[in-house]
mmCIF entry with sequence, helices, sheets and N, C-alpha, C, O atoms, coordinates in Angstrom:
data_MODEL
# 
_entry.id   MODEL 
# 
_entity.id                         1 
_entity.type                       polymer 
_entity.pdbx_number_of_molecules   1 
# 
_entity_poly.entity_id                      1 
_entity_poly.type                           'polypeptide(L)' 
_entity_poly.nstd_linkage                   no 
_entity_poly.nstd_monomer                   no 
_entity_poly.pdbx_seq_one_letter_code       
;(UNK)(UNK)(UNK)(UNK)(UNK)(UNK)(UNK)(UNK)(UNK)(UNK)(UNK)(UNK)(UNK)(UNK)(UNK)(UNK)
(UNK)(UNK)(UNK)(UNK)(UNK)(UNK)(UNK)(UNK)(UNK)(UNK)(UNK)(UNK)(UNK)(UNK)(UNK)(UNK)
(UNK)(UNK)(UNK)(UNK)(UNK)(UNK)(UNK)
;
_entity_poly.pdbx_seq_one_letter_code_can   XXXXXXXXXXXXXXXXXXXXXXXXXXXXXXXXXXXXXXX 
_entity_poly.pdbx_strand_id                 A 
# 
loop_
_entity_poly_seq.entity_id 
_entity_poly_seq.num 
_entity_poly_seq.mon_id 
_entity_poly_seq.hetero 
1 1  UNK n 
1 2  UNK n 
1 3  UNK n 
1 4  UNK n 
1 5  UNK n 
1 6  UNK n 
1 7  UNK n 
1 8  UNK n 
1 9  UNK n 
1 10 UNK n 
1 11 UNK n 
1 12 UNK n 
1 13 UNK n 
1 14 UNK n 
1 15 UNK n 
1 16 UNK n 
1 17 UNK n 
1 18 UNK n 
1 19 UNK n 
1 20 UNK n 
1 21 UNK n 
1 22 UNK n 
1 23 UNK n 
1 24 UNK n 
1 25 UNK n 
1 26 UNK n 
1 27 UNK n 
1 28 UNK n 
1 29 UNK n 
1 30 UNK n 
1 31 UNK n 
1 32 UNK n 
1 33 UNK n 
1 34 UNK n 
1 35 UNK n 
1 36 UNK n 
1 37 UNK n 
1 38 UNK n 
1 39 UNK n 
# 
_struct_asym.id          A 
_struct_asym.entity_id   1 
# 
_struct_conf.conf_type_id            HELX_P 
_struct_conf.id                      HELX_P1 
_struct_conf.pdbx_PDB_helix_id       AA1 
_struct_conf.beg_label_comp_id       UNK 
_struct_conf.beg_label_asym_id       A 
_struct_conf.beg_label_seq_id        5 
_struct_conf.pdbx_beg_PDB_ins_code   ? 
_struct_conf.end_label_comp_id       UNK 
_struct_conf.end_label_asym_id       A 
_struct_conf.end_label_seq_id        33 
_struct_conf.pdbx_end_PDB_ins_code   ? 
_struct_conf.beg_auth_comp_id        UNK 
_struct_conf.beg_auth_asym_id        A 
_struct_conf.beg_auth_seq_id         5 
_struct_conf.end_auth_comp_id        UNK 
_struct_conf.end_auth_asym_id        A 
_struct_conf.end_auth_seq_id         33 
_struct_conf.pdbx_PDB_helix_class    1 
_struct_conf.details                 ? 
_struct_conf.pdbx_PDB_helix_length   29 
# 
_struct_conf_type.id          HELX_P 
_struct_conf_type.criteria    ? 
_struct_conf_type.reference   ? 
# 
loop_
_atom_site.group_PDB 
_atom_site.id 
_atom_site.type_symbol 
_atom_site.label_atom_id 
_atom_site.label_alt_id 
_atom_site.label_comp_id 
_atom_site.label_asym_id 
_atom_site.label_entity_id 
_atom_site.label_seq_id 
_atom_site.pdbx_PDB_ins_code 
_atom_site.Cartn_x 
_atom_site.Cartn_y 
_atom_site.Cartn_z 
_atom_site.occupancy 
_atom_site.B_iso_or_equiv 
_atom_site.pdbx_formal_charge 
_atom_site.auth_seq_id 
_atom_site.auth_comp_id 
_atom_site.auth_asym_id 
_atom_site.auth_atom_id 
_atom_site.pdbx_PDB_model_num 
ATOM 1   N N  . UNK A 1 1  ? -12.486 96.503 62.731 1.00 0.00 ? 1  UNK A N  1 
ATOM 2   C CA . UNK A 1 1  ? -13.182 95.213 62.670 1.00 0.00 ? 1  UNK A CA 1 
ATOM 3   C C  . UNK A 1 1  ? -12.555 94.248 63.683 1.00 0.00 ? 1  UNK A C  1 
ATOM 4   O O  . UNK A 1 1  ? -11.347 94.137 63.898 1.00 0.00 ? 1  UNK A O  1 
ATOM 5   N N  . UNK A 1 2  ? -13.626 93.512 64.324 1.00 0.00 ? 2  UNK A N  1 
ATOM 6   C CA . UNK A 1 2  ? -13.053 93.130 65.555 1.00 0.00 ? 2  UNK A CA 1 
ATOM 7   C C  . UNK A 1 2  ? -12.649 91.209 64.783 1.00 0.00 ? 2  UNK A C  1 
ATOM 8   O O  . UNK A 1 2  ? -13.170 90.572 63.867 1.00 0.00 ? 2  UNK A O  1 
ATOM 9   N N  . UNK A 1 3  ? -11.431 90.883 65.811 1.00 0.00 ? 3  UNK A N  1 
ATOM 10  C CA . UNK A 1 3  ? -11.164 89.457 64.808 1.00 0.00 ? 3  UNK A CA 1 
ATOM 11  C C  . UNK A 1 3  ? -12.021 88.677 65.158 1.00 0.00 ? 3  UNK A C  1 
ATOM 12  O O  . UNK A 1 3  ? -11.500 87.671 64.678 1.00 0.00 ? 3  UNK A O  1 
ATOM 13  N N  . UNK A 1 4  ? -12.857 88.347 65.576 1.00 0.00 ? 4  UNK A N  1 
ATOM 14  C CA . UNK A 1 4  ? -14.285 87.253 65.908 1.00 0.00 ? 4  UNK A CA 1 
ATOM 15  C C  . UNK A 1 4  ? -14.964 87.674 64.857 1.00 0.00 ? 4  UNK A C  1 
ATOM 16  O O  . UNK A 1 4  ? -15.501 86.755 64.238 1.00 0.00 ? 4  UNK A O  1 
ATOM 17  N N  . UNK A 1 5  ? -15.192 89.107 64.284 1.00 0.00 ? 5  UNK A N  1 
ATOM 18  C CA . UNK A 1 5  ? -16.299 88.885 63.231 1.00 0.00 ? 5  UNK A CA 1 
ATOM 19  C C  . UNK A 1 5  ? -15.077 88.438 61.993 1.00 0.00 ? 5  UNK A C  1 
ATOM 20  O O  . UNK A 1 5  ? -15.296 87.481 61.250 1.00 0.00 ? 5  UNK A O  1 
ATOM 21  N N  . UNK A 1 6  ? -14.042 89.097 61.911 1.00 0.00 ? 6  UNK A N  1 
ATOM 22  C CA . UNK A 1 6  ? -13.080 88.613 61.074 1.00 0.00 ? 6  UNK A CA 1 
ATOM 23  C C  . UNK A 1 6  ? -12.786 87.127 60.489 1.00 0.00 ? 6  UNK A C  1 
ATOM 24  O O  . UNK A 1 6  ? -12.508 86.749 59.351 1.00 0.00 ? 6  UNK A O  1 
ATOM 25  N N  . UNK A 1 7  ? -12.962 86.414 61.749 1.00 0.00 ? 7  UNK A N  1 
ATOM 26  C CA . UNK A 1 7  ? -12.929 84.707 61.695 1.00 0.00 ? 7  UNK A CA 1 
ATOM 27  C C  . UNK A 1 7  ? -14.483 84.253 61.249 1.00 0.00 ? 7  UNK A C  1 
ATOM 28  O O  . UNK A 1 7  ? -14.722 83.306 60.499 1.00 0.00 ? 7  UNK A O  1 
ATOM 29  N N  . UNK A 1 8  ? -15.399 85.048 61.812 1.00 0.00 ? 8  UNK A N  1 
ATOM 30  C CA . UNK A 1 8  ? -16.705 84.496 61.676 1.00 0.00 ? 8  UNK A CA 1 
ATOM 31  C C  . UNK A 1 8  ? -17.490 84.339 60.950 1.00 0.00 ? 8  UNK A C  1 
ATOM 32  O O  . UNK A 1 8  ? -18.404 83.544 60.735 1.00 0.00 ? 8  UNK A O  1 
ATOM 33  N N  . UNK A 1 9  ? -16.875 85.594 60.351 1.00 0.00 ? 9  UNK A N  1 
ATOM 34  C CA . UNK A 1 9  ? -18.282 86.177 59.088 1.00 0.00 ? 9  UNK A CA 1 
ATOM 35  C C  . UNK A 1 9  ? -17.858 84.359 57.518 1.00 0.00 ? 9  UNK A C  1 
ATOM 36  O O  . UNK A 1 9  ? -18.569 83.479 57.033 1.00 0.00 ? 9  UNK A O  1 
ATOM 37  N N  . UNK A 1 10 ? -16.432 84.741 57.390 1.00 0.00 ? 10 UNK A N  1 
ATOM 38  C CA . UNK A 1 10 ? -16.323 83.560 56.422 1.00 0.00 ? 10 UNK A CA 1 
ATOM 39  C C  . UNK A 1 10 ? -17.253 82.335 56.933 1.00 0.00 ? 10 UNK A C  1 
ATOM 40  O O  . UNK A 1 10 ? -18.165 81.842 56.270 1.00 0.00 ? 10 UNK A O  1 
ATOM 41  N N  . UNK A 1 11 ? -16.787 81.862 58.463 1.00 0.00 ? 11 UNK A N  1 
ATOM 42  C CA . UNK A 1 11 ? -17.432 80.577 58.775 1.00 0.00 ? 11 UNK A CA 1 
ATOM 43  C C  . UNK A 1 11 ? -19.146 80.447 58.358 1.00 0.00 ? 11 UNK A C  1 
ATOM 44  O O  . UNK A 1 11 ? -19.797 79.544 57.833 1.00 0.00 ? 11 UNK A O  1 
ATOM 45  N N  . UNK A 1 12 ? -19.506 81.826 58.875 1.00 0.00 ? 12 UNK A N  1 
ATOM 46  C CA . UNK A 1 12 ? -20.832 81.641 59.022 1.00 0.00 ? 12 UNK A CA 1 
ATOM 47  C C  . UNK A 1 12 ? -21.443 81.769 57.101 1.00 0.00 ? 12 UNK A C  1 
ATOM 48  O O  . UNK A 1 12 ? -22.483 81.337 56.603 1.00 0.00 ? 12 UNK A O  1 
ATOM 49  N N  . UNK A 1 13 ? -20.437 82.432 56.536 1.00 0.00 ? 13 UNK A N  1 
ATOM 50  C CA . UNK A 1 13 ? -21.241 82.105 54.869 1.00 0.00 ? 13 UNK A CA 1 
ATOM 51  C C  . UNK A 1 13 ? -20.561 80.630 54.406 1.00 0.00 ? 13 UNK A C  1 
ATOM 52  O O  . UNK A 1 13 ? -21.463 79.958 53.906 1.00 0.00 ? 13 UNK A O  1 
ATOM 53  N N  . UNK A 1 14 ? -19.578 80.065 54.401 1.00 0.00 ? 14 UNK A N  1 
ATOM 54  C CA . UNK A 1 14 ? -19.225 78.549 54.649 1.00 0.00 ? 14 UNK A CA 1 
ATOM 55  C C  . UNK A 1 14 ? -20.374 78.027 55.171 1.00 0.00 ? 14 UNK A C  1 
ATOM 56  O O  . UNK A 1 14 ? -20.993 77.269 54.424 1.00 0.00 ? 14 UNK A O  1 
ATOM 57  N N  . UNK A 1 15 ? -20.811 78.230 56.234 1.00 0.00 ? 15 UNK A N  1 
ATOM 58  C CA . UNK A 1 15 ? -22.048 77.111 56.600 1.00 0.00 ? 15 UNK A CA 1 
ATOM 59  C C  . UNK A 1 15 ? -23.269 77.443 55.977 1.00 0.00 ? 15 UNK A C  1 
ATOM 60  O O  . UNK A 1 15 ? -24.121 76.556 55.917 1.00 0.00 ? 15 UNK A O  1 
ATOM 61  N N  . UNK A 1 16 ? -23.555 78.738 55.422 1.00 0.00 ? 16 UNK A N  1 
ATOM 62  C CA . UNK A 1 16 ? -25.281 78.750 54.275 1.00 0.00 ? 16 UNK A CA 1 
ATOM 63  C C  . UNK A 1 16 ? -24.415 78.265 53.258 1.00 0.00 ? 16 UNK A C  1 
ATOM 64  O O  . UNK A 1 16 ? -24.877 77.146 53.037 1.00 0.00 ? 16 UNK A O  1 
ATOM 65  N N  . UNK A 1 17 ? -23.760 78.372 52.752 1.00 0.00 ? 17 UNK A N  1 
ATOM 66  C CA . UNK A 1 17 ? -23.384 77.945 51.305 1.00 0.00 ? 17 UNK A CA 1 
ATOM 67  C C  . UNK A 1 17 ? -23.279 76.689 51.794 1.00 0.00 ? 17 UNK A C  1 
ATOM 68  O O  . UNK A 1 17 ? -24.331 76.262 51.320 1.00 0.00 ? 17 UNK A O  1 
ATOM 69  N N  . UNK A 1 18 ? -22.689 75.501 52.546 1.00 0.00 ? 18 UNK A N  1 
ATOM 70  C CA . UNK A 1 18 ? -22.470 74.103 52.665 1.00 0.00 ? 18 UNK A CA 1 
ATOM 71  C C  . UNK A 1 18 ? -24.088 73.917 53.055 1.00 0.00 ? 18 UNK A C  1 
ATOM 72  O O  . UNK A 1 18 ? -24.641 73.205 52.217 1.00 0.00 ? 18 UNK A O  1 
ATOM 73  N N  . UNK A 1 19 ? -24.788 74.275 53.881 1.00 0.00 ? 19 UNK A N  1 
ATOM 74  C CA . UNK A 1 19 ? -26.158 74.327 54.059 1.00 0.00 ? 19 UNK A CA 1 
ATOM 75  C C  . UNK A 1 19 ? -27.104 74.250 52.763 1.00 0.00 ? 19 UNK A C  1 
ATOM 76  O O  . UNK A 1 19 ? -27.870 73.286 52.774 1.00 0.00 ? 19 UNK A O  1 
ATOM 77  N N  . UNK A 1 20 ? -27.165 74.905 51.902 1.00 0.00 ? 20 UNK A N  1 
ATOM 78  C CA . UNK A 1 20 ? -27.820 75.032 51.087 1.00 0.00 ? 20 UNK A CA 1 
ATOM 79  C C  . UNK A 1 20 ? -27.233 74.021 49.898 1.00 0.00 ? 20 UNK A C  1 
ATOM 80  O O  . UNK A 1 20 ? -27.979 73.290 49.246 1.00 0.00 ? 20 UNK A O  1 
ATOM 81  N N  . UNK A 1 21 ? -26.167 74.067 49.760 1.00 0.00 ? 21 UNK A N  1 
ATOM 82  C CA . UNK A 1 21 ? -25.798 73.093 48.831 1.00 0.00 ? 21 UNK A CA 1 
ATOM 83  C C  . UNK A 1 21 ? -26.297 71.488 49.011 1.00 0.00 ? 21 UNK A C  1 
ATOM 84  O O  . UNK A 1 21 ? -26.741 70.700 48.176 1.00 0.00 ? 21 UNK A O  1 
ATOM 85  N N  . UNK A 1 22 ? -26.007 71.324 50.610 1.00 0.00 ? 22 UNK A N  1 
ATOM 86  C CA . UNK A 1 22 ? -26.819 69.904 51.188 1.00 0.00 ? 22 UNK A CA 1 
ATOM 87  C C  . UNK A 1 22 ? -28.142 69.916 51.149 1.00 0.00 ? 22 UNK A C  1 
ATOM 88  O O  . UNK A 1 22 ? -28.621 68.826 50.836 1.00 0.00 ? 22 UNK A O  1 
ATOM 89  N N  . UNK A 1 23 ? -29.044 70.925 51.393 1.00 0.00 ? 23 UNK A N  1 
ATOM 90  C CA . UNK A 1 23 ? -30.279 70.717 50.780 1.00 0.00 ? 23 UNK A CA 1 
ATOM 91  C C  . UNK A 1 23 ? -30.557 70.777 49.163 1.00 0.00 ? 23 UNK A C  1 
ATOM 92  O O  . UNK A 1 23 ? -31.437 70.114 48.613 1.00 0.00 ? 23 UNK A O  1 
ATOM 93  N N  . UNK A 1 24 ? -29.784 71.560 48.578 1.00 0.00 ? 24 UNK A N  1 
ATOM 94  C CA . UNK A 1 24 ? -30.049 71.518 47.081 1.00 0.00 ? 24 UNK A CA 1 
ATOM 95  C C  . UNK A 1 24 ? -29.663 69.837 46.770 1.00 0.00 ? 24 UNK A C  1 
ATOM 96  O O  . UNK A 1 24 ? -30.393 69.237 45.982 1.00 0.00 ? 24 UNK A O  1 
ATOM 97  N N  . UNK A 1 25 ? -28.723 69.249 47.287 1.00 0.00 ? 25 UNK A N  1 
ATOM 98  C CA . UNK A 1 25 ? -28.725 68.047 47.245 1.00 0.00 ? 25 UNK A CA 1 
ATOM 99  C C  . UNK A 1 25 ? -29.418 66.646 47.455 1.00 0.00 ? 25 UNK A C  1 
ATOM 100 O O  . UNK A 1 25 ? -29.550 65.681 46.702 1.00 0.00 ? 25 UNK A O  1 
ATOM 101 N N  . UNK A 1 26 ? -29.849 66.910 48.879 1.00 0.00 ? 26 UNK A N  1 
ATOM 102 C CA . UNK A 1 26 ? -30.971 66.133 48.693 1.00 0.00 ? 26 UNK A CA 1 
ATOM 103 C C  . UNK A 1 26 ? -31.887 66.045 48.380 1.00 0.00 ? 26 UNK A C  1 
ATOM 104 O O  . UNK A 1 26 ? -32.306 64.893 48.259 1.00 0.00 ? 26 UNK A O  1 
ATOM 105 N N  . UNK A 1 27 ? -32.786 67.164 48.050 1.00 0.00 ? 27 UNK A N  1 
ATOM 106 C CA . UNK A 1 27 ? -33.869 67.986 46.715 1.00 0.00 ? 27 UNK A CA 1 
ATOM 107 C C  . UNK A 1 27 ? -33.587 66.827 45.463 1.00 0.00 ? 27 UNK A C  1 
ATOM 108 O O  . UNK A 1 27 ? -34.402 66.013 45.029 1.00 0.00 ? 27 UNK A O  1 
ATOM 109 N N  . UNK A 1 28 ? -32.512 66.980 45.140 1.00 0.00 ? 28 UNK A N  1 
ATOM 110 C CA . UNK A 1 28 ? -31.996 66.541 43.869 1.00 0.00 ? 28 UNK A CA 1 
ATOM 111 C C  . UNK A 1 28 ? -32.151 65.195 43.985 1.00 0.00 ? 28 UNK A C  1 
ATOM 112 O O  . UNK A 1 28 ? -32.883 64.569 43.218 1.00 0.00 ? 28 UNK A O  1 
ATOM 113 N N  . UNK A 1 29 ? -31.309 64.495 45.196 1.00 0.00 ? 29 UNK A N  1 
ATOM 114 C CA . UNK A 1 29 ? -31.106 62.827 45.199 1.00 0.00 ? 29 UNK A CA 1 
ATOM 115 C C  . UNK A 1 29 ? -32.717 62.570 45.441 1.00 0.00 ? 29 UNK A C  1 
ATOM 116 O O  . UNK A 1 29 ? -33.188 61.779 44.623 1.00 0.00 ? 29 UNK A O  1 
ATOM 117 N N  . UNK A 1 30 ? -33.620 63.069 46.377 1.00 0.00 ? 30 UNK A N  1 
ATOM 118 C CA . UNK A 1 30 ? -35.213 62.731 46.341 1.00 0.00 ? 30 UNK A CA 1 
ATOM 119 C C  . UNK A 1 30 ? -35.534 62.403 45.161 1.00 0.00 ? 30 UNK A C  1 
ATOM 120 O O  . UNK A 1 30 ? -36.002 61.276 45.004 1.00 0.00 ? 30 UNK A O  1 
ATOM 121 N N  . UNK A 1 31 ? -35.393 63.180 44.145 1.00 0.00 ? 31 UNK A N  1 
ATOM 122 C CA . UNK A 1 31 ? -36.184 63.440 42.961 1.00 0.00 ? 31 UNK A CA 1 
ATOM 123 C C  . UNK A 1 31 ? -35.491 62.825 41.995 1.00 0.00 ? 31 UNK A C  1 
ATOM 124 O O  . UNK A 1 31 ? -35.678 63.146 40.822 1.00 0.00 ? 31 UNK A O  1 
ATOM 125 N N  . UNK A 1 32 ? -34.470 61.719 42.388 1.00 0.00 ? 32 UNK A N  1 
ATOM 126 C CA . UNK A 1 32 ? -34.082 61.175 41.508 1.00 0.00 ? 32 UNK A CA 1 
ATOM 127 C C  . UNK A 1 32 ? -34.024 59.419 41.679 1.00 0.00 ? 32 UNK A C  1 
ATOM 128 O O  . UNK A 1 32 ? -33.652 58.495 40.956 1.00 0.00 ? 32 UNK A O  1 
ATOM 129 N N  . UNK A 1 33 ? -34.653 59.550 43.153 1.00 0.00 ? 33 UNK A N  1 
ATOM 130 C CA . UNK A 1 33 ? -34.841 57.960 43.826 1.00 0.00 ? 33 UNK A CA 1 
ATOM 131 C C  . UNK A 1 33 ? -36.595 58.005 43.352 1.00 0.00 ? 33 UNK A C  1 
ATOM 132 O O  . UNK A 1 33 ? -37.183 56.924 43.363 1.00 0.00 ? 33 UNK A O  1 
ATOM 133 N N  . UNK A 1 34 ? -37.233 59.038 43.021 1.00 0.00 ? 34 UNK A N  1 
ATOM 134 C CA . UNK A 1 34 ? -38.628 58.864 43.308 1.00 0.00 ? 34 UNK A CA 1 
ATOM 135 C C  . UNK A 1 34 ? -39.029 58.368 42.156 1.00 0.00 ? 34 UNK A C  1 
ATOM 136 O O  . UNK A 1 34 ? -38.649 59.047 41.203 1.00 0.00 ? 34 UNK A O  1 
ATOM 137 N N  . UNK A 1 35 ? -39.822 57.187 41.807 1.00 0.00 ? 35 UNK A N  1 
ATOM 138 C CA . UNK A 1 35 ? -39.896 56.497 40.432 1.00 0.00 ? 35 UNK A CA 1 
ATOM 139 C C  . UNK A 1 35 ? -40.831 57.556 39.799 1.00 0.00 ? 35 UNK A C  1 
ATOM 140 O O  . UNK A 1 35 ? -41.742 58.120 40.405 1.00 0.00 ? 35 UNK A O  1 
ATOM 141 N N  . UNK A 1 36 ? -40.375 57.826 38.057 1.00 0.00 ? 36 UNK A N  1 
ATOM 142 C CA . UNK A 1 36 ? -40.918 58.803 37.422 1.00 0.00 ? 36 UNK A CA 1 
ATOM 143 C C  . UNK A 1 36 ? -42.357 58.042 36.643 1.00 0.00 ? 36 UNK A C  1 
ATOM 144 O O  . UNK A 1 36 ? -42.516 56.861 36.337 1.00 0.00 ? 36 UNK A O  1 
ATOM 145 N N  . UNK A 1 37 ? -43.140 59.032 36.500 1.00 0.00 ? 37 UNK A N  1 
ATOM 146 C CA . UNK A 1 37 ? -44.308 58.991 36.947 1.00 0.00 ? 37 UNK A CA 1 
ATOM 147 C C  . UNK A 1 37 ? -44.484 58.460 35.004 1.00 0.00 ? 37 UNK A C  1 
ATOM 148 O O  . UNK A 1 37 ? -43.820 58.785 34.020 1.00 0.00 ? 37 UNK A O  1 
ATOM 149 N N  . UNK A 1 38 ? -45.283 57.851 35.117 1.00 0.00 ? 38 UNK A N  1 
ATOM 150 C CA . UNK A 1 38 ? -45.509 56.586 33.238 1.00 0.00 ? 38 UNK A CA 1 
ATOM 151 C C  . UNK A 1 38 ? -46.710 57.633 32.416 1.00 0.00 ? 38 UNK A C  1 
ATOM 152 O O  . UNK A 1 38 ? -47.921 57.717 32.621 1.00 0.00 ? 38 UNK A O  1 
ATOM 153 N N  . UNK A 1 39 ? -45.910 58.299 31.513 1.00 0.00 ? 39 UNK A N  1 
ATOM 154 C CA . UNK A 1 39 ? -46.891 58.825 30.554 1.00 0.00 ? 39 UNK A CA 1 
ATOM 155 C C  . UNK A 1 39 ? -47.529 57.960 29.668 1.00 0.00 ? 39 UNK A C  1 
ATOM 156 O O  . UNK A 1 39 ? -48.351 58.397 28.863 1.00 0.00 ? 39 UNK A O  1 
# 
């Protein structure tokens, strides 16, 4: 295993996991600024 994928492979699942967590986030903060709808 060459050390570039060695160094890389972590970085590159670090950035979908920080990626996805920042969209699961703002998903979340949207839907929690958006006034809920009056039954």
């Amino acid at each position: 295993m060459s050390l570039t994928a060695y160094i890389g492979y972590p970085l590159l699942l670090s950035e979908i996991f920080s990626a996805s967590r920042a969209a699961a986030f703002t998903r979340l903060a949207g839907a929690a600024t958006k006034p809920l709808p009056c039954v």
